[in-house]
N, C-alpha and C positions, 0 to 999 in steps of 0.2 A: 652643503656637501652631503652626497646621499650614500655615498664610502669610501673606503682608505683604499688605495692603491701600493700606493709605494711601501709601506714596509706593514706596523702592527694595526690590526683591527681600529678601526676610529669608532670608537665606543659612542662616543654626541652623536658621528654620524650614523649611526646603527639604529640611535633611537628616536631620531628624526624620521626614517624610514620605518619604523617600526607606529610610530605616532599614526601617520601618514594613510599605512595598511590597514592600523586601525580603525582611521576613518570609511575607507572604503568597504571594510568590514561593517559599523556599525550603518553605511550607506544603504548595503545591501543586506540587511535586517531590517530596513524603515521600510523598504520597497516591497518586500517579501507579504510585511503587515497587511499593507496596503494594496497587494498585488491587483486587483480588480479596477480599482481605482486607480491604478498606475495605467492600467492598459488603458482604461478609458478614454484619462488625459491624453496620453500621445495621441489617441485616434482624434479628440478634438482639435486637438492641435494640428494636424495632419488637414484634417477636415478644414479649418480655419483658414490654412496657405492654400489646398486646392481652389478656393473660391477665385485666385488669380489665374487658373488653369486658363480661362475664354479669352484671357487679355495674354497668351504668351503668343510671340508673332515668332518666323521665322525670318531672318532679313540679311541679304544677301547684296543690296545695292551696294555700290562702289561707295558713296557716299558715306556708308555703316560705319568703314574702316576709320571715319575723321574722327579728332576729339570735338566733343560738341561744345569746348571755348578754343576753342583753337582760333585766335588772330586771324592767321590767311584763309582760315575756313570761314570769316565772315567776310574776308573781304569777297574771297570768290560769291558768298550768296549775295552781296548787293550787285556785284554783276549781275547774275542772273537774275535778278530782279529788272532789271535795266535792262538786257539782251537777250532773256530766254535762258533755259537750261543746258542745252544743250543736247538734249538727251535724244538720243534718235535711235533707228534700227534702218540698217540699209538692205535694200533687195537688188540686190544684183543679176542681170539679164543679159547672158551671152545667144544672142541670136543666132541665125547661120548667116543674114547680111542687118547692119542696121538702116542702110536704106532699100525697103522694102516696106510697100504699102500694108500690103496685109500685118508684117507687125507693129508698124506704127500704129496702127488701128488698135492693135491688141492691148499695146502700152497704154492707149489711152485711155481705152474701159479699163484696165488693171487700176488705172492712177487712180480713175473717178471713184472706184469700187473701194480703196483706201478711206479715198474721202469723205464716203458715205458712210463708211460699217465700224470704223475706227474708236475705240472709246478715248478721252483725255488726248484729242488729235492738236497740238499745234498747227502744223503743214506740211502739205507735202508737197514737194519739189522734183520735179523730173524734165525730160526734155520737153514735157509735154505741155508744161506753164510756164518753162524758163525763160526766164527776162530777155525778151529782146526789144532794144531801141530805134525809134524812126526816127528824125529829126526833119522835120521842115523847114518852113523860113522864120517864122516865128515861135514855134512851140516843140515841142517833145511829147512824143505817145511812146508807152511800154505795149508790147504788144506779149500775145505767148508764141512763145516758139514753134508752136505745131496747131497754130490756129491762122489758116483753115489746116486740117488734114490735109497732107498731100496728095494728091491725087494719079500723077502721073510724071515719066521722068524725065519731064523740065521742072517741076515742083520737088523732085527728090533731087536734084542739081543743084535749085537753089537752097535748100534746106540743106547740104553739103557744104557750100559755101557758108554757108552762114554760122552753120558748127566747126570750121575750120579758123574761120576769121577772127571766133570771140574765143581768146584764152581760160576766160574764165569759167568756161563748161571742161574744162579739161583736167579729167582726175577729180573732178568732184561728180558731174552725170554722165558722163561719156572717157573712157577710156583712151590712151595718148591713140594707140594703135585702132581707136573706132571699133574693136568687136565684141564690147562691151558696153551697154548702160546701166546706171542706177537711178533708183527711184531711193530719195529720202523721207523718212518718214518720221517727224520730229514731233515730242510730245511735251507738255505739260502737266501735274497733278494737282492743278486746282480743278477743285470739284465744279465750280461756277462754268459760265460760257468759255471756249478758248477763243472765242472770240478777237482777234489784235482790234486795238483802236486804233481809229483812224483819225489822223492830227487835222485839226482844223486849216484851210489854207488862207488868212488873213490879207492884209496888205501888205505886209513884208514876212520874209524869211523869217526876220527875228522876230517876228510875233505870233509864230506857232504856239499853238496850244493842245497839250493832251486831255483825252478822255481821263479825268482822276477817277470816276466810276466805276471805273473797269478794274476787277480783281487782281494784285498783284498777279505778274507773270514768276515764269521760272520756276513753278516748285517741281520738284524732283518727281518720280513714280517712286509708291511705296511697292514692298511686296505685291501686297493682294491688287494693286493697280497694274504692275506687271503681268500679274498674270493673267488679268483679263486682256490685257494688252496681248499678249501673245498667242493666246483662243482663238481674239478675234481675228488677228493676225492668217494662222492657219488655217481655221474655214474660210478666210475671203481667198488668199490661196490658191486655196484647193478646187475655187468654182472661177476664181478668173485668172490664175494667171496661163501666160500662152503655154500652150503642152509641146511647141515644136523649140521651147525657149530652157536652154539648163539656167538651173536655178537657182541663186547662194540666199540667204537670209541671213544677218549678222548685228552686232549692236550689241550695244550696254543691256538694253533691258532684257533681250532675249538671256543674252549670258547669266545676269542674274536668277533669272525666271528658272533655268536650267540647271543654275549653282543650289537654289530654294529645293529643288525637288532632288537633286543628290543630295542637299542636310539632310531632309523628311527620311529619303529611303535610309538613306546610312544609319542615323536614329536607333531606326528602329532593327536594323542590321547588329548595331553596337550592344546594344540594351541585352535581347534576346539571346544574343552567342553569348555574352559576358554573363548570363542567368543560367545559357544552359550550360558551360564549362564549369561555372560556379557551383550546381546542384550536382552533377556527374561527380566533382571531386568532393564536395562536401557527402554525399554519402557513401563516398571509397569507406573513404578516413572515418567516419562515426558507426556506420552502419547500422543508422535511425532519422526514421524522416522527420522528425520533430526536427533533429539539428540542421536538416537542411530547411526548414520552412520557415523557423527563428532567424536565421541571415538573411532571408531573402527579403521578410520581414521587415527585419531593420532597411536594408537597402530601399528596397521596393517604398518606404515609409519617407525613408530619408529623401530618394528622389522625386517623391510628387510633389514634398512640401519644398524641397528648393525650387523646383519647376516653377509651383504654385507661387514662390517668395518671388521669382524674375518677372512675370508677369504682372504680381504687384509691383512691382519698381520697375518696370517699365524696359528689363533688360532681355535684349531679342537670343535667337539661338544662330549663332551666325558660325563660320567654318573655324572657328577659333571655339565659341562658348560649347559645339556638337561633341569635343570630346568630354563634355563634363559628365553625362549621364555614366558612362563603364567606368572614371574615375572614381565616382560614388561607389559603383558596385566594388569595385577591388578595395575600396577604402574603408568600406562600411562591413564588408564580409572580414577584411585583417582585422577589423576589431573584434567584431564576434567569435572569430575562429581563437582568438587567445584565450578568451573567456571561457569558450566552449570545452575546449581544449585542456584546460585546466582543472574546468569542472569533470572531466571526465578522468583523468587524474586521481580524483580525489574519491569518486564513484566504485573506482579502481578496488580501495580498501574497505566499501560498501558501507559507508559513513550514508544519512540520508541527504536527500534531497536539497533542503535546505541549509545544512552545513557545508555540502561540499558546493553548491551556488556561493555560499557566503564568503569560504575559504579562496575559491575563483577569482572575486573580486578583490581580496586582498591581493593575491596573487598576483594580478594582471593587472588592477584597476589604473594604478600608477602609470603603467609604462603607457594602458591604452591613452589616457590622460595625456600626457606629454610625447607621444607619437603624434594624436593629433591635432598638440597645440604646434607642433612644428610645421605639420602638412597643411594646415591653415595660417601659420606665418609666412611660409613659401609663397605658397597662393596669394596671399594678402597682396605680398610685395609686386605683384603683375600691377599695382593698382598706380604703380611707379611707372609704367611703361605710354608710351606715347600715341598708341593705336586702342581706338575705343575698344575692339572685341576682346583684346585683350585686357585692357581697363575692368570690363564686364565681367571676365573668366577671375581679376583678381579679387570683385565685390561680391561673386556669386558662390566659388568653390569652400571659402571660409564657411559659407553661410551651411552648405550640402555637411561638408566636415565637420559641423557644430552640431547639427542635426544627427548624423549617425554616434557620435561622439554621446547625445544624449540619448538616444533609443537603445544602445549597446550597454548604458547604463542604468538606465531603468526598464525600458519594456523588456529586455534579453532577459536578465533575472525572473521577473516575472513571467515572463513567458515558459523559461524551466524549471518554475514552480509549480506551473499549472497541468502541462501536459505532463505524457506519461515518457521520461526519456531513458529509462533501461539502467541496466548497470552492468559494468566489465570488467570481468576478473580478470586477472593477471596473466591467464592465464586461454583466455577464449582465443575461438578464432579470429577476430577481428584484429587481436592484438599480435595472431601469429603470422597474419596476411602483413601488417605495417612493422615485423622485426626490423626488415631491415633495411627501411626508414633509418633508424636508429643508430645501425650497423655502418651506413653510408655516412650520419653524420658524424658518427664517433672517427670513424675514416679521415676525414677531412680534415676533425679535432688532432689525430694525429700528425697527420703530415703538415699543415700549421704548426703545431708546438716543436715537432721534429726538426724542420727544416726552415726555420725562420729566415736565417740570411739567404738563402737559394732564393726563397718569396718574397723577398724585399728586393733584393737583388733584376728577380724574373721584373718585378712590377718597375721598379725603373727603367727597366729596357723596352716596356710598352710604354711607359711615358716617353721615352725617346723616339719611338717610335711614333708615335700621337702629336707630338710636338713638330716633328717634320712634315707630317702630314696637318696641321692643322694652320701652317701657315701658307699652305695651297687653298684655303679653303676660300669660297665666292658666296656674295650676298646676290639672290635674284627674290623678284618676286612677278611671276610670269602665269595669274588665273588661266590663261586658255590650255598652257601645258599642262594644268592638272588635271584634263580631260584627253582617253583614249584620243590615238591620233584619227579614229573613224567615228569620230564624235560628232555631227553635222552642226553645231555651234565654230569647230574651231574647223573644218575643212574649210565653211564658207568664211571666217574670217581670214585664214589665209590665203583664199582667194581674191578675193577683195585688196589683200595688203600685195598680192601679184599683179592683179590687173588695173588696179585702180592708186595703188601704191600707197595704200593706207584711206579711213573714212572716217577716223576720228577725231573731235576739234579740239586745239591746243591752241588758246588765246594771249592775245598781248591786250593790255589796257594801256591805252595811252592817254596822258592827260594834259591838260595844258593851263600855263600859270594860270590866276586873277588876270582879268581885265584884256584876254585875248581871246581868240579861239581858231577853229583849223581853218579859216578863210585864207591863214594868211601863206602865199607861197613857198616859204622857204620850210615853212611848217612839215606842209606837205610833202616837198621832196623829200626832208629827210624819214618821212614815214616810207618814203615809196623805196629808198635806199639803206632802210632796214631791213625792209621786203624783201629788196633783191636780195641782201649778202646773208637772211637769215635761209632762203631755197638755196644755199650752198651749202650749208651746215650738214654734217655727217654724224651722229653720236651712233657709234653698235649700229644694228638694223633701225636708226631714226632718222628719215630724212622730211624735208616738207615736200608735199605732193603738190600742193599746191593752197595761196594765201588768199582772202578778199580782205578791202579794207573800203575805207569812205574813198582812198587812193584809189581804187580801181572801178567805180561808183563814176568818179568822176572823169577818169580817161575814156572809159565807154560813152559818157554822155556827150564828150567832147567830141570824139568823133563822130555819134551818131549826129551832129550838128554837124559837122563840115560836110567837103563836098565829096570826099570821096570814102563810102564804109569799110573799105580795106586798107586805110591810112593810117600808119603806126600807132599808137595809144603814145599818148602824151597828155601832161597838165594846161590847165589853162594857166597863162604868163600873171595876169594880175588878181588881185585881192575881188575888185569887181566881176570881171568876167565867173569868178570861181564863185562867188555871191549869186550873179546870175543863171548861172548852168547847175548849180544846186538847187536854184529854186524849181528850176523846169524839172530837174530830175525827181524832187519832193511833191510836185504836181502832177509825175506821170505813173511814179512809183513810192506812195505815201510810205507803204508797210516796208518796203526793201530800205528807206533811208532810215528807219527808226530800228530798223535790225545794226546799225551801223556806228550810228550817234544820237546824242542824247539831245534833247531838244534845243538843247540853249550851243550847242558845236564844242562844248567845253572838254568831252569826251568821246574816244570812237574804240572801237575794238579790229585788232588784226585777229581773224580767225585763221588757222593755217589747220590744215590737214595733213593728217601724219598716219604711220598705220598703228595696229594696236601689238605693241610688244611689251616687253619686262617694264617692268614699272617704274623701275631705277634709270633708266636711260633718261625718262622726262625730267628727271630734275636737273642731270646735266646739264641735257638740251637748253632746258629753262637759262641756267646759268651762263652759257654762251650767247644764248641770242641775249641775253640782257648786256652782256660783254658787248657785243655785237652793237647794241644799241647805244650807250653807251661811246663806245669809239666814233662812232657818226656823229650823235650829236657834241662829242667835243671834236672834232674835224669842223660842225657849220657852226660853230660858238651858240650851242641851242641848249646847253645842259640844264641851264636857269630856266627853259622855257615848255621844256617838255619831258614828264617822269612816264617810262616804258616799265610797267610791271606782268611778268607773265604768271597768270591764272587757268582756272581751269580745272576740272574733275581730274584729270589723269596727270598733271603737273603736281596738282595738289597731293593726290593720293601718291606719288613718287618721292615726295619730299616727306611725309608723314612715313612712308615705309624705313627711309634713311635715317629720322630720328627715333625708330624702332630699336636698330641696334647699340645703340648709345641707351636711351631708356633702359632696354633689357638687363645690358650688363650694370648697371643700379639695380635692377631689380635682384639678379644674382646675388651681388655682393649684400645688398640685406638681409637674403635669404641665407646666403654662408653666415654671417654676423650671427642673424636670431638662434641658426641650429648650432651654430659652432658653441657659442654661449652654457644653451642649454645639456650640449654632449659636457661641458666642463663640469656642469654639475651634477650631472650621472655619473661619471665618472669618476669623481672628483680627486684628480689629478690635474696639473694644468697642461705637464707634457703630454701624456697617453690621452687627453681630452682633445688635444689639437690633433694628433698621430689620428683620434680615429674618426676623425673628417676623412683622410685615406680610402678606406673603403667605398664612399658613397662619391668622391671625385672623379675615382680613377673608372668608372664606369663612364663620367659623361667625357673625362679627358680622352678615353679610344672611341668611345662612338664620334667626337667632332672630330678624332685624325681619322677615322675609318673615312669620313664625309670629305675630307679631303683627299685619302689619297685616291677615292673614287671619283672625285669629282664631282659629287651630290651637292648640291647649291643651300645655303642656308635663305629660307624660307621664313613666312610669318607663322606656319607650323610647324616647322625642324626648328626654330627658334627655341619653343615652348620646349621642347624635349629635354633639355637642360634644368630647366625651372620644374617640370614635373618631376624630373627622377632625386630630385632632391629633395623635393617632399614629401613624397612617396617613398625611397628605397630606405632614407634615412631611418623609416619604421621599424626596422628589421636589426639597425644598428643600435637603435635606443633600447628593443627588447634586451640585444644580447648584452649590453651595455649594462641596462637596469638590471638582469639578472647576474651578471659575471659581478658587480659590486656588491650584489644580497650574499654570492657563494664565497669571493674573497673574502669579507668582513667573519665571515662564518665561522671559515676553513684557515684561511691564512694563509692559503695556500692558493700560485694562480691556476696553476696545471688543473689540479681539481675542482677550479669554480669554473673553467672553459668544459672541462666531460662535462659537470652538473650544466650548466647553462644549455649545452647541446640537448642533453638529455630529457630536458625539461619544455625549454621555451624553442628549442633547437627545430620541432616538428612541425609547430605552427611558423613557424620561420619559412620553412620549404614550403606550405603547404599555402602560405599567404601569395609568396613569389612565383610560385604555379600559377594561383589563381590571377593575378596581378598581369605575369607574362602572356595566359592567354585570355587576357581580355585585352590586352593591347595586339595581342596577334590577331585579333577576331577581327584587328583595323583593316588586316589586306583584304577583305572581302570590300571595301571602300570601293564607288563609285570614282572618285578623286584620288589620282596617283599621291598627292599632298598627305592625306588623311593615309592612305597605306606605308608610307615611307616614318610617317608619322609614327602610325603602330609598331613597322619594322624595329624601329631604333629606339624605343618605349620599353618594348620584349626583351630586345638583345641587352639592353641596359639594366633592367630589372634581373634578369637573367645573371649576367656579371656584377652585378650590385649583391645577392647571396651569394657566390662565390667568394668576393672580397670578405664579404661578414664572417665565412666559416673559415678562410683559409688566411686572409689578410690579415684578418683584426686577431685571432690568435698566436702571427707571428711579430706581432708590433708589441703584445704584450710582453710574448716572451723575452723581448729586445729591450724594451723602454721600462719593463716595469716585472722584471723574471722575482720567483719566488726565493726567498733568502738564504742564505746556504745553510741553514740548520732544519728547513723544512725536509718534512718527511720524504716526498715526493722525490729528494736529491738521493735520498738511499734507497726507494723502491724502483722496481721494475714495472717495465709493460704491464706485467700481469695484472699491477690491481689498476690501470685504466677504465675499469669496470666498475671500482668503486664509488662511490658517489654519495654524500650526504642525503637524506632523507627529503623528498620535496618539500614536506610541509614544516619542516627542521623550525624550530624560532618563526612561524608567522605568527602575529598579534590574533588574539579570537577577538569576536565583539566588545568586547567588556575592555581590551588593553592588556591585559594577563598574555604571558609570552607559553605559548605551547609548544613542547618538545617533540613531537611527531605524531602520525597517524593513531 
């Protein structure tokens, strides 16, 4: 316990805190000695973490967000191993007719020009190679769909016909309505050939055999592959595609490529505003640019070597980890400013240099110590949550906060031993410019001690009011909305998700027991009546646009063998026939059947296209069509014979976002446990330690009803906003904390250790949650409405988090813990509110010896 509360001075605890100060005293004596040598070492040390600077990436793929042991994130990659990634960018081409020679011609140089200029290209896919079947009397030929070109309009007649007849171009290259095409453009990031293999065609079906040679398929595009991806993309473009043709472009990798260079800008956005607010205020309040270039210092210090530390371990900067750098700066300047602050204090009564440094760290050393072991037990506790970036933001910000934590303790000292930083009497202008600073918070000290019940009273009626709103509130998580609505990544994806009604693949796996596979008919139907009743499914804006499977593989080929090519799609009746019409079809079309099923028929994939919306919709969906499945196959008695698992990038990444909020709130509840703990032992009280959790709740309790009764959606960013103001604003609670127990134990008095605490530690309070507020405001300059909303409610939080601390927490004490009825204070007046104990009253000097004042 580090003081008594409730009634007389706790003498043990006085001299536990006295020990404590001493150390930090004698700390800041060793450093002093040493001072050269202290600067040095940070700089190596510094120097030592930049070396991982080349290896920081920024990463923005959908995939980031998985845990990298996450279960169904391996199972989705041996899919993709098996069937490709999936990963595509669509070009969407609303012509003024689509049959019309001139731009079928156009389409087709567009396709070829893809083909050619493309880096990490899987395939591309348009009306212009799409499969179409001939069937003869004995064999099957895949033909392309626009080979020959047509020429004239009996050739665009029949090439109408033929795009009306086959379902399966519908809503994936050509639009329900026809006044639309796309071209698919599907990639891979192996570096090797994207070469597909081509299955050997034996004596029988069942004796296929693949290229093992051939480089795993399926891996993902990184960063820097996207963005060569989307260069090349734009110049080929801009020389082929048609100019009489409007034009959407869309897809995962664009989006990312887009999301990459809003982190980069915003970065460097956040960084800059959060240094220049920083330096603006720091030399209101000193007026000397020593103390502005010692915080900047530390900060600037702090964040190359965590930068430098992610890079080494391999941890990217993604829309989660981007707000770490102005965290640092608010985090690493609040340490210094107490420091500073104090030291200037001491300046005051024109002690030199190196006592009043020494007496600073006494001073402060403590609280800054235990401010940020709590801001890095907050943070830690992210490492509980379920989504990697967050995972990353809980490995990394500890490390940022351990760092400025040690440069605020050793390089700050030395660095105000070395330069020249003034001294301020009592009585200068600088002191008469920040009066009333002083005046405002002794203000607040009043109306707190004054009116206690009214302010306990006010704050539970913002909790009622928080609580009604908090149970409107809605979980989304929706990337393309965090981009302006004239943003050309999301106009062209909502046009796409109009005219084509989505372009994004959401897969089912389907397997089948030992010792069978899909030859056999009833197999099949009931895949085919999955099919159907899963294109009925409705989830929010989630509908299927449309599905392929080895099912519709095989009704194609079947009719492209009969006798008439506009004859319904249907299965072949037996187990043979479906043996023989796969073989022809794996004869005419090697690579379309290996997109489907695995060589041995034991596995196939339903790909269903859907459009690209909130993220949380896909795991419903998932959970229906699984229902879906499910009910079919206990309808044909198939449950034993075939497991429907749905996969997939955006299935996955929906299910991963849902065990975000469950993760999160563990992560909270750790984060309350670790600070609540530690307020018991600044405090040390166990009521008035719990009571002043209060202060630091009741900010996040109205900003989550504010987000409800607005209707602002909780996000994987508005998430964090909870978890940050808790380890951040609690700083401000632990200072007035750590100092109202130095002045009670003192005084004896609480009225009089609430003036001293304001008076004292009261300035750098304001002046930290300034600096704090606007570097989270600096967020609405954010490229990403996420990251501004972000800031918004970081600001307003931080902002109402000092409020509570000057207004809240001195009327909880008056309540839970008021001064005894024989203290002085019950028989004085207002008037000596002005009086106040001596700052340096009983601090330990280096040696242990207790000194009586300046």
């Amino acid at each position: 316990m580090l003081g008594s509360v409730g009634g007389a001075p706790g003498i043990e605890a006085m001299g536990v805190r006295r020990r404590i100060e001493g150390m930090f005293c004698q700390w800041a004596e060793l450093v002093l000695k040493y001072r050269w040598g202290v600067v040095a070492g940070c700089l190596v040390l510094v120097a030592l973490l930049a070396t991982g600077l080349p290896d920081l990436r920024v990463e923005a793929s959908f995939e980031s967000y998985l845990p990298r042991d996450n279960a169904k994130r391996k199972v989705y990659e041996d899919f993709r191993r098996q069937f490709g990634s999936g990963e595509r960018i669509v070009v969407l081409l609303q012509p003024r007719s689509l049959y019309d020679v001139e731009f079928l011609s156009e389409l087709r140089v567009l396709h070829e020009a893809l083909e050619s200029e493309l880096p990490h290209l899987d395939e591309v896919t348009s009306l212009v190679n799409a499969r179409h079947l001939v069937g003869t009397s004995d064999t099957l030929i895949s033909e392309d769909l626009l080979y020959p070109l047509p020429q004239n309009a009996a050739d665009l007649a029949q090439l109408r016909s033929r795009i009306q007849s086959n379902p399966l171009y519908r809503n994936v290259l050509v639009s329900a309505d026809e006044t639309a095409v796309a071209i698919l453009v599907q990639f891979d990031g192996r570096e090797e050939s994207s070469a597909k293999p081509l299955a050997a065609v034996l004596a029988g079906f069942d004796d296929l055999a693949w290229d093992a040679s051939q480089p795993e398929r399926g891996e993902m595009l990184d960063t820097e592959q996207s963005s060569r991806v989307v260069l090349a993309l734009e110049r080929t473009l801009d020389q082929h595609a048609p100019a009489s043709t409007e034009l959407f472009v869309a897809g995962t990798p664009l989006l990312a490529h887009r999301l990459t260079q809003a982190f980069t800008a915003d970065i460097v956005l956040f960084v800059g505003a959060s240094l220049a607010c920083t330096a603006v205020l720091l030399f209101a309040l000193f007026r000397n640019v020593w103390a502005v270039v010692h915080p900047l210092c530390v900060v600037g210090l702090s964040l190359v070597g965590t930068l430098g530390w992610m890079g080494w371990f391999g941890i990217p900067v993604t829309a989660v980890t981007e707000i770490l750098p102005s965290l640092l700066v608010a985090v690493g300047v609040g340490d210094a400013v107490h420091v500073i602050a104090m030291f200037y204090k001491r300046r005051e009564n024109d002690d030199d240099v190196g006592s009043s440094v020494t007496w600073a760290m006494g001073h402060s050393g403590l609280a800054v110590l235990l401010t940020s072991v709590t801001t890095a037990a907050s943070m830690a506790a992210f490492q509980a949550a379920a989504l990697q970036p967050i995972r990353d933001l809980g490995r990394a910000a500890p490390v940022g906060v351990g760092l400025a934590l040690l440069f605020s303790t050793t390089l700050l000292p030395a660095l105000l031993s070395i330069t020249p930083m003034g001294v301020r009497s009592p009585g200068n202008a600088s002191n008469r410019d920040t009066a009333w600073v002083d005046r405002i918070l002794q203000w607040f000290g009043r109306i707190g001690m004054g009116y206690p019940k009214r302010i306990i009273l006010g704050t539970a009626f913002l909790w009622l009011l928080a609580s009604v709103g908090m149970t409107s509130l809605r979980f989304s998580q929706d990337d393309l909305r965090w981009f302006p609505p004239d943003e050309p990544i999301r106009i062209a994806t909502e046009a796409l998700n109009h005219r084509m009604h989505g372009a994004e693949p959401f897969e089912l796996i389907v397997e089948v027991e030992p010792g069978s596979d899909l030859r056999e008919p009833e197999l099949l139907q009931a895949i085919a009546e999955i099919q159907r009743r899963a294109r009925g499914l409705e989830i929010g804006e989630l509908r299927v646009a449309q599905s392929l499977s080895l099912v519709d593989a095989l009704e194609e080929t079947h009719r492209a063998l009969g006798d008439d090519p506009n004859a319904p799609l249907e299965l072949p009746a037996t187990r043979g026939a479906i043996s023989q019409e796969l073989l022809l079809f794996e004869s005419a079309a090697p690579n379309d059947l290996e997109d489907l099923a695995d060589s041995n028929l034991r596995t196939t994939r339903v790909a269903m296209v859907v459009p690209f919306v909130d993220a949380l919709h896909y795991p419903r969906f998932g959970r229906a069509v699984r229902d879906v499945a499910q009910n079919v196959l206990r309808e044909r008695g198939l449950q034993d014979r075939l497991t429907v698992t749905p996969t997939g990038l955006l299935m996955l990444g929906g299910e991963t976002f849902e065990l975000l909020f469950v993760s999160m709130a563990r992560s909270y509840g750790i984060a309350f446990v670790v600070i609540s703990l530690l307020m018991l032992v600044l405090v040390g009280d166990f009521r008035l330690g719990l009571l002043s959790m209060l202060p630091n709740l009741t900010p996040i309790a109205v900003i989550l009803g504010a987000m409800g009764w607005f209707d602002s959606p909780l996000d994987i960013s508005s998430m964090l906003v909870g978890g940050i103001l808790i380890g951040v604003v609690v700083d401000d609670t632990i200072h007035f904390a750590h100092n109202f127990a130095r002045y009670r134990t003192e005084s004896g008095c609480a009225q009089d250790a609430i003036r001293s605490t304001l008076a004292t530690t009261g300035r750098a309070m304001l002046v930290t949650s300034i600096l704090l507020s606007a570097g989270f405001f600096a967020f609405t300059g954010a490229t990403l409405s996420n990251i501004v909303m972000f800031g918004v409610l970081c600001g307003v939080g931080v902002v109402l988090a000092f409020l509570a601390d000057v207004l809240m927490f001195p009327a909880l004490i008056m309540l839970a813990a008021p001064c005894s009825p024989g203290c002085a204070c019950r028989q004085t007046t207002s008037s000596n509110e002005a009086q106040r104990p001596s700052e340096a009253a009983a601090l330990p000097d280096p040696s242990g010896a207790v000194r009586s004042g300046p």
